[in-house]
GUBANU-876562 format. One record per atom (N, C-alpha, C, O): atom name; x, y, z. Coordinates in nm, 4 decimals. Layout:
GUBANU-876562
<atom atom="CA" east="X" north="Y" up="Z"/>
...
END
This chain:
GUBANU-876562
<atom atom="N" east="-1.6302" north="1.6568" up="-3.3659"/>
<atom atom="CA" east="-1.5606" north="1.5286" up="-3.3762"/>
<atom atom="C" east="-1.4268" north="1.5319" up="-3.3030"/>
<atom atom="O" east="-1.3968" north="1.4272" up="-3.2456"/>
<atom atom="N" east="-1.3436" north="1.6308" up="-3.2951"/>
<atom atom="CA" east="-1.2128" north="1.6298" up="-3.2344"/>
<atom atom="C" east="-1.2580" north="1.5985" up="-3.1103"/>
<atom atom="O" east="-1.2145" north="1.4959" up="-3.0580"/>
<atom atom="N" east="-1.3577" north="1.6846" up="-3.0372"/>
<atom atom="CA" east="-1.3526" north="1.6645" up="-2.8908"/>
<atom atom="C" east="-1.3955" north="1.5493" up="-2.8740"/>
<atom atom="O" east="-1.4318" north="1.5485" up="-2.7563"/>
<atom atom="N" east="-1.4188" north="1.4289" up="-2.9268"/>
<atom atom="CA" east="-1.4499" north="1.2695" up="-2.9099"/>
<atom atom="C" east="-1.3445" north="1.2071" up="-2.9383"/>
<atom atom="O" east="-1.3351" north="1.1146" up="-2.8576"/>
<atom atom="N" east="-1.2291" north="1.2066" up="-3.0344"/>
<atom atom="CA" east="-1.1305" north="1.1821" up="-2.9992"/>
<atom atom="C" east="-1.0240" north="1.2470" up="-2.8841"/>
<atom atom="O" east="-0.9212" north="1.1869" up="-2.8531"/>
<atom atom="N" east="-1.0533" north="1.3472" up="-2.8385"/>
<atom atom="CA" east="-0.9998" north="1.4268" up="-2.7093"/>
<atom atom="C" east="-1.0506" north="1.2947" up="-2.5803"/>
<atom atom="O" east="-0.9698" north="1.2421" up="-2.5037"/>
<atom atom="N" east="-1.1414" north="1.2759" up="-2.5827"/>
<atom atom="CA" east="-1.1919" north="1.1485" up="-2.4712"/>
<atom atom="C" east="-1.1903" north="1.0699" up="-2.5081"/>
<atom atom="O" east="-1.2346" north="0.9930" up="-2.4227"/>
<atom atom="N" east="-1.1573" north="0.9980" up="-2.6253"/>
<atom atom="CA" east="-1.1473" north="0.9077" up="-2.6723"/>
<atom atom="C" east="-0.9821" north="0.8324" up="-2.6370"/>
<atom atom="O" east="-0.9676" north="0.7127" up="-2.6122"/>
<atom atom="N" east="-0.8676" north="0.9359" up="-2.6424"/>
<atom atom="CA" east="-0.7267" north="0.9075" up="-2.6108"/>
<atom atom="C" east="-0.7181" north="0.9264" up="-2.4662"/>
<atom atom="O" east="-0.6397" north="0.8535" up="-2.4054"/>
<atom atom="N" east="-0.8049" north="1.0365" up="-2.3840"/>
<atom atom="CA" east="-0.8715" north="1.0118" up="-2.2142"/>
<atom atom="C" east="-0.8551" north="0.9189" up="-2.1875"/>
<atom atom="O" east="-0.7513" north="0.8862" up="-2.1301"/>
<atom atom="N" east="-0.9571" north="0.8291" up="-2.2195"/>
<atom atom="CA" east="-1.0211" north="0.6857" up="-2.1783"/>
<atom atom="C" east="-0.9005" north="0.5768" up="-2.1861"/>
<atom atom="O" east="-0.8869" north="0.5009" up="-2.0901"/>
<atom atom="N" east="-0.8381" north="0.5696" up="-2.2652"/>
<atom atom="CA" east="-0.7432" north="0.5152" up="-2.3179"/>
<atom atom="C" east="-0.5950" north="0.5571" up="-2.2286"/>
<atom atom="O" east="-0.5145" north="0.4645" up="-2.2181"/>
<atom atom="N" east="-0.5675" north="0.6529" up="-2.1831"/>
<atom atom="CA" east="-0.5096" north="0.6830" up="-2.1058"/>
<atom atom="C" east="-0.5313" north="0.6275" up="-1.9787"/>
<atom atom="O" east="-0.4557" north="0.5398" up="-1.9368"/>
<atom atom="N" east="-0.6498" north="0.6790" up="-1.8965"/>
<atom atom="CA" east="-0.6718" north="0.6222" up="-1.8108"/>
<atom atom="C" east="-0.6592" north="0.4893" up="-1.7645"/>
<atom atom="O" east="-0.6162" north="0.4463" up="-1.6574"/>
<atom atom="N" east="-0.7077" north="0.4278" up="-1.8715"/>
<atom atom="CA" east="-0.6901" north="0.2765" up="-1.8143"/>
<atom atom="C" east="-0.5453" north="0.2033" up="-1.8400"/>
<atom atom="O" east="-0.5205" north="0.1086" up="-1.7654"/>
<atom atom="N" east="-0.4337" north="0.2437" up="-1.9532"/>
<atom atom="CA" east="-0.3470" north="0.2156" up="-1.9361"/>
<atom atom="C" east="-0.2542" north="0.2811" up="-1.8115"/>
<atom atom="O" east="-0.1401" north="0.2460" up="-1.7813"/>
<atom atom="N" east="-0.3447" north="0.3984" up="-1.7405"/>
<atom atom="CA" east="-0.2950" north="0.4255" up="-1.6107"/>
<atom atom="C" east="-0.3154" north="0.3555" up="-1.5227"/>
<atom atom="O" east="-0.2255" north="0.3181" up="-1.4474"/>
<atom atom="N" east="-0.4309" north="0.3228" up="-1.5112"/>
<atom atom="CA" east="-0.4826" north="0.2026" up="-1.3792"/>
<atom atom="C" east="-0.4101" north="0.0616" up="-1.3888"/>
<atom atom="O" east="-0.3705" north="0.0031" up="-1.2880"/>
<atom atom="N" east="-0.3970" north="0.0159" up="-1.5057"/>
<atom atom="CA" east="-0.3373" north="-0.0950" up="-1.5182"/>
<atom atom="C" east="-0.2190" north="-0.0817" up="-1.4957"/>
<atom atom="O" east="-0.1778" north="-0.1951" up="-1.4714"/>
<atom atom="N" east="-0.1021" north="0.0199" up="-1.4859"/>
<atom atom="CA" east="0.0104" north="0.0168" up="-1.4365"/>
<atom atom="C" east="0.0143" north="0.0702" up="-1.2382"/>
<atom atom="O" east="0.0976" north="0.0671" up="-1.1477"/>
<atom atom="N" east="-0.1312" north="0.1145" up="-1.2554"/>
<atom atom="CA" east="-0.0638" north="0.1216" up="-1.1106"/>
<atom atom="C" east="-0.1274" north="-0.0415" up="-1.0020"/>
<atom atom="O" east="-0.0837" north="-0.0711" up="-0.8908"/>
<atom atom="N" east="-0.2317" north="-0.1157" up="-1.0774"/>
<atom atom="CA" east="-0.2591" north="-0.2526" up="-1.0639"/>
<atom atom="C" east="-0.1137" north="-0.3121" up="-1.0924"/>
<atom atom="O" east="-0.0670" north="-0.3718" up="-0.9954"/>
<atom atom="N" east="-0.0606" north="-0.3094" up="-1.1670"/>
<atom atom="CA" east="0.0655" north="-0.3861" up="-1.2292"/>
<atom atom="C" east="0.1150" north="-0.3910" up="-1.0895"/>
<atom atom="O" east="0.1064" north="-0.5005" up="-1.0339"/>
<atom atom="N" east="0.1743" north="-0.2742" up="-1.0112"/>
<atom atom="CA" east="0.2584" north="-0.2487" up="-0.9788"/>
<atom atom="C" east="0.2417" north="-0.2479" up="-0.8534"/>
<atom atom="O" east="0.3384" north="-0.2286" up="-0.7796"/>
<atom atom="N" east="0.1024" north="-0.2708" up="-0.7985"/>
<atom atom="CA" east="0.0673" north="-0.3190" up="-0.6797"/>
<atom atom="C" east="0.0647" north="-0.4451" up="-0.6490"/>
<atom atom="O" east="0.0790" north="-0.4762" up="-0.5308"/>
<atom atom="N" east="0.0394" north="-0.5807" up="-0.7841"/>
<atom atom="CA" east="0.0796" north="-0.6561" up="-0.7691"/>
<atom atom="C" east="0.2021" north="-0.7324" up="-0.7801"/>
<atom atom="O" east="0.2147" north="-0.8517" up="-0.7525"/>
<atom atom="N" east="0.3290" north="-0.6198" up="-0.8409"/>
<atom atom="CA" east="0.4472" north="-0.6677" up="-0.8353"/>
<atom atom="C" east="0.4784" north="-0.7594" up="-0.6779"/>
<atom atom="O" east="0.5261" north="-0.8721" up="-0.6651"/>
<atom atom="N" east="0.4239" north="-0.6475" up="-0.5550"/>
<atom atom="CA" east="0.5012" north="-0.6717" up="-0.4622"/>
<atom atom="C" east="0.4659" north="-0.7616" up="-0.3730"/>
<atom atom="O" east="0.5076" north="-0.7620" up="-0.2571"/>
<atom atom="N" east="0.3678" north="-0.8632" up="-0.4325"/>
<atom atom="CA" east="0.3399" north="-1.0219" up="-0.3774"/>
<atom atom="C" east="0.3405" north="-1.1512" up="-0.4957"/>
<atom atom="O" east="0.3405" north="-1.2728" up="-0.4768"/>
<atom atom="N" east="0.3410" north="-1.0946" up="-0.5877"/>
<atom atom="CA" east="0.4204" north="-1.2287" up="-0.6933"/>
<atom atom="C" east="0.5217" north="-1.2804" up="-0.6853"/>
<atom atom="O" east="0.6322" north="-1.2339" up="-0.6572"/>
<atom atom="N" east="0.4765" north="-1.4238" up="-0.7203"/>
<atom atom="CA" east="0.6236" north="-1.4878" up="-0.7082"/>
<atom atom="C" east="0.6822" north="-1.4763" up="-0.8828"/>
<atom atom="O" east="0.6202" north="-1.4336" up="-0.9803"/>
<atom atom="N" east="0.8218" north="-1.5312" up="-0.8749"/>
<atom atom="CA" east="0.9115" north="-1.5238" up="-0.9814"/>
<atom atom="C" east="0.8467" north="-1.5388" up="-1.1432"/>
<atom atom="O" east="0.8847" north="-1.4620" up="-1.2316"/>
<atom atom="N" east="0.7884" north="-1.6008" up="-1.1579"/>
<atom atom="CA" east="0.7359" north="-1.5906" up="-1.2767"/>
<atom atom="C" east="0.6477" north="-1.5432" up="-1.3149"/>
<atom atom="O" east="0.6472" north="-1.5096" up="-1.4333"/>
<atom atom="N" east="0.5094" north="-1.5140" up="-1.2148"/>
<atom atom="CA" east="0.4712" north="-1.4027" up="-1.2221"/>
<atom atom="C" east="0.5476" north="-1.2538" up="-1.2655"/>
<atom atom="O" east="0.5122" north="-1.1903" up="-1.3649"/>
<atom atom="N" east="0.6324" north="-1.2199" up="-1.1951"/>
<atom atom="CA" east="0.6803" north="-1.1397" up="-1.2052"/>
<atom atom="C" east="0.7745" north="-1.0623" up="-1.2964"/>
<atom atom="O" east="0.7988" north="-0.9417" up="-1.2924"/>
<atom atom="N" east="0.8211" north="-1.1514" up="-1.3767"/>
<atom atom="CA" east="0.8767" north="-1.1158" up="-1.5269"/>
<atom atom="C" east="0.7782" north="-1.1013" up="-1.6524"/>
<atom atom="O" east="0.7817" north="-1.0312" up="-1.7535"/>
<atom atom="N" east="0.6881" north="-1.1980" up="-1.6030"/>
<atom atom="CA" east="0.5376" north="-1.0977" up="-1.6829"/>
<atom atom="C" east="0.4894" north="-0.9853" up="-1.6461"/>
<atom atom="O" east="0.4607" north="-0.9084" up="-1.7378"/>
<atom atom="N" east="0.4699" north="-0.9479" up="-1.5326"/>
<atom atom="CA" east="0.4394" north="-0.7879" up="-1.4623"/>
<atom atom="C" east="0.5207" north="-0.7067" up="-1.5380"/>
<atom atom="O" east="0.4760" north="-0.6141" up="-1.6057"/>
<atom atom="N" east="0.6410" north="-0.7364" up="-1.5305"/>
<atom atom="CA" east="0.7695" north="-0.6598" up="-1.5654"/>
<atom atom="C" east="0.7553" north="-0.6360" up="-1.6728"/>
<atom atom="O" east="0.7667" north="-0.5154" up="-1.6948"/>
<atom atom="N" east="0.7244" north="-0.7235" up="-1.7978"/>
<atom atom="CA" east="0.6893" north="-0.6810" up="-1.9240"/>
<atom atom="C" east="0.5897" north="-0.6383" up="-1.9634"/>
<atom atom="O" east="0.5805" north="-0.5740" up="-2.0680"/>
<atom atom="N" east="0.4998" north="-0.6646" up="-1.8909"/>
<atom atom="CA" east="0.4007" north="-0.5664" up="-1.9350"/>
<atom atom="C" east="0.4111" north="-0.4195" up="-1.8743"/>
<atom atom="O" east="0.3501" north="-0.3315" up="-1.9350"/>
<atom atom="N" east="0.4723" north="-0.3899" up="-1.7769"/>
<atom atom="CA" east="0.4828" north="-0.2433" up="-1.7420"/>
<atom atom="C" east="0.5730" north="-0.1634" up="-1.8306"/>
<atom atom="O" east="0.5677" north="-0.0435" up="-1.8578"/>
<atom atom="N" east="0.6908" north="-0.2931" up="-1.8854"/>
<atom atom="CA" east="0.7366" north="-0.1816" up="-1.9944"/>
<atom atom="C" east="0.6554" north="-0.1492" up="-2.1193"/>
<atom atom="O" east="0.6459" north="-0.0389" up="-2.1732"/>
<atom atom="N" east="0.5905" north="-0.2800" up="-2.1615"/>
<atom atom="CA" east="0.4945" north="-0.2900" up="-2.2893"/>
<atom atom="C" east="0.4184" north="-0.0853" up="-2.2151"/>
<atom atom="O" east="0.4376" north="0.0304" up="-2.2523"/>
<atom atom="N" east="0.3489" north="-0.1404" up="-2.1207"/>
<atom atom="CA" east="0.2581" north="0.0266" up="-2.0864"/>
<atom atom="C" east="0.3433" north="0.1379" up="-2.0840"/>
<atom atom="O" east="0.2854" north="0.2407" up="-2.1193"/>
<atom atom="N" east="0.4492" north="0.1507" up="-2.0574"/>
<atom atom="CA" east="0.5891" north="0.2946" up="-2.0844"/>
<atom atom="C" east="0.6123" north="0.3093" up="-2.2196"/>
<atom atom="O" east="0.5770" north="0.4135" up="-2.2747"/>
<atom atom="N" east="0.6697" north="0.2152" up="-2.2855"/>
<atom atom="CA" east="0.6252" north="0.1957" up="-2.4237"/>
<atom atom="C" east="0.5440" north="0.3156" up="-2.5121"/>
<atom atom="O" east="0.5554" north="0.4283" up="-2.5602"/>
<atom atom="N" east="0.4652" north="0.2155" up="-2.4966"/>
<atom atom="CA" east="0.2971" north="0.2942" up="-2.5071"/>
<atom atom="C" east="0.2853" north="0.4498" up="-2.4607"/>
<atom atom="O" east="0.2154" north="0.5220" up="-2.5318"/>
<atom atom="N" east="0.3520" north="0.5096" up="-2.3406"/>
<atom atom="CA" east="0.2987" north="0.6032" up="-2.3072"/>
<atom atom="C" east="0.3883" north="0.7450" up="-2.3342"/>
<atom atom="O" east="0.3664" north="0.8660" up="-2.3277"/>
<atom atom="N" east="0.5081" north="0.6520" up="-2.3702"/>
<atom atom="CA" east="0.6600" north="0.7296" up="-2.4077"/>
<atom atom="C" east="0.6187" north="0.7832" up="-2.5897"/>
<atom atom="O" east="0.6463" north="0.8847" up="-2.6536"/>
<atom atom="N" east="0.5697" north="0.7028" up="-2.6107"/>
<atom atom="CA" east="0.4845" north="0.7040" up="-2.7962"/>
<atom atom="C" east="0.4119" north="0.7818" up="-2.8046"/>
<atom atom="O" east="0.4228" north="0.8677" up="-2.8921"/>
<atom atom="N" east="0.3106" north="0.7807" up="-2.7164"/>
<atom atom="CA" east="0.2141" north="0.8967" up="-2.7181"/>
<atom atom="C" east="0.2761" north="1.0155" up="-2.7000"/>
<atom atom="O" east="0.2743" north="1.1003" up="-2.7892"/>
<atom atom="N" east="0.3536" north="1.0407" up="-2.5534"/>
<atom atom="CA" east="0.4277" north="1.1357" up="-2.5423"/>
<atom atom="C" east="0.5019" north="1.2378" up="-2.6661"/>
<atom atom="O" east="0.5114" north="1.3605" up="-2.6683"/>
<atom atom="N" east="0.5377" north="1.1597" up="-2.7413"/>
<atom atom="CA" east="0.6511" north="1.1791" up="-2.8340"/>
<atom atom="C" east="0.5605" north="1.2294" up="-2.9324"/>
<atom atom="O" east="0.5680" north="1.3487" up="-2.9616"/>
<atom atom="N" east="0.4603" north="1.1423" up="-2.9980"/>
<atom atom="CA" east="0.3517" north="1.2264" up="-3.0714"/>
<atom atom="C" east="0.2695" north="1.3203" up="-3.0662"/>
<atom atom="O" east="0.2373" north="1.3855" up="-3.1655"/>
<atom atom="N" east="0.2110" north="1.3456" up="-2.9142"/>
<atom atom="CA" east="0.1543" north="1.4906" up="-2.8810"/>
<atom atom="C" east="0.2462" north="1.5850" up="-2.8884"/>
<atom atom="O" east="0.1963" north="1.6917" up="-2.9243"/>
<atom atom="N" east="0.3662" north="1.5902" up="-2.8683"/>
<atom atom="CA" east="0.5114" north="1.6636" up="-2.8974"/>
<atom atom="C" east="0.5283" north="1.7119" up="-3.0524"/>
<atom atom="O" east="0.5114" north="1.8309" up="-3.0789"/>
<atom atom="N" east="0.5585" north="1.6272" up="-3.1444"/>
<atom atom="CA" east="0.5326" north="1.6561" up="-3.2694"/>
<atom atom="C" east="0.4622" north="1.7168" up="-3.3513"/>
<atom atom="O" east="0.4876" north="1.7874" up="-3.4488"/>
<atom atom="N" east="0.3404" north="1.6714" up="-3.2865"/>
<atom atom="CA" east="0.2202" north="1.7323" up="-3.3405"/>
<atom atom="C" east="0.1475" north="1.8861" up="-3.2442"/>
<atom atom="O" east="0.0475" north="1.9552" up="-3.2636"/>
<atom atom="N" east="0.2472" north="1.8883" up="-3.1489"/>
<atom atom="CA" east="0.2463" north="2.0207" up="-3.0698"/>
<atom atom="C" east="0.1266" north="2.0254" up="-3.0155"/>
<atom atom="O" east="0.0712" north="2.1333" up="-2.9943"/>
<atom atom="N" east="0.0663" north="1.8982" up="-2.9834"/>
<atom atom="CA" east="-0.0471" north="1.8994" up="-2.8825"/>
<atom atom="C" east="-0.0178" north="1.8909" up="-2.7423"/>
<atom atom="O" east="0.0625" north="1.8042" up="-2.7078"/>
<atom atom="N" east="-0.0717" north="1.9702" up="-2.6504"/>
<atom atom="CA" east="-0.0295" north="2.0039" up="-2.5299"/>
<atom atom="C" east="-0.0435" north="1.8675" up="-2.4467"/>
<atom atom="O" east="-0.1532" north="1.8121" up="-2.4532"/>
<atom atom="N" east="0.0397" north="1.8185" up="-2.3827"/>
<atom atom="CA" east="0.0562" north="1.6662" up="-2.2850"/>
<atom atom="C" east="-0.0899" north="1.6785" up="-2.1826"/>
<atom atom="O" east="-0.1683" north="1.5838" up="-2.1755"/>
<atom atom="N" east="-0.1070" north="1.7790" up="-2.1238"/>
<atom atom="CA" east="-0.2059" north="1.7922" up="-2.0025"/>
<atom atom="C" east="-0.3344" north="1.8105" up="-2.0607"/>
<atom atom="O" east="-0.4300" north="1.7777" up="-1.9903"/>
<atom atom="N" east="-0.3589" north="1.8597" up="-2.1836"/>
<atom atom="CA" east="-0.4253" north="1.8621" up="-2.2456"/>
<atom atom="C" east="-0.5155" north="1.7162" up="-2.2895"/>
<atom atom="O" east="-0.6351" north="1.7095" up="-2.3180"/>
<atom atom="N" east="-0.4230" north="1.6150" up="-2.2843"/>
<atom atom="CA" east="-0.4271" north="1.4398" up="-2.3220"/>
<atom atom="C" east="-0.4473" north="1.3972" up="-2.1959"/>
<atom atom="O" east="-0.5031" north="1.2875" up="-2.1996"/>
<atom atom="N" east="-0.4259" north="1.4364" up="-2.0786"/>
<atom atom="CA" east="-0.3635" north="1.3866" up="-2.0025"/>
<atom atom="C" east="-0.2532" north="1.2870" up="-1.9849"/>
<atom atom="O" east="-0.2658" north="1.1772" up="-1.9307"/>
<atom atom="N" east="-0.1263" north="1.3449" up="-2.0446"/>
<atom atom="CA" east="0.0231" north="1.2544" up="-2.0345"/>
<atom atom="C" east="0.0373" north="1.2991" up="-1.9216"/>
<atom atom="O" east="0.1359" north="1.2679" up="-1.8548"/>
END
């Protein structure tokens, strides 16, 4: 069971990876209001990834291990 949550926080990783690097490819042809939504959602995803960070830390689970 662990190793399904091991790919389970993977998967989950990943795509909050892709979606920031989508984010951030479309920063640089949006116009203005677009773009303060981009903006918040890339922090909403740092957020998110700064949390995880902080909890594999605590719990002394290795980052590369998660892939952080």
């Amino acid at each position: 069971m662990q190793h399904r949550w091991v790919e389970f926080i993977q998967d989950v990783l990943i795509t909050i990876h892709e979606n920031i690097r989508d984010l951030k490819e479309r920063r640089s042809f949006a116009d203005p209001e677009e773009l303060i939504h981009i903006e918040a959602k890339l922090l909403a995803y740092n957020e998110i990834l700064f949390t995880l960070r902080s909890s594999a830390a605590e719990f002394k689970i290795p980052q590369d291990q998660l892939g952080l």
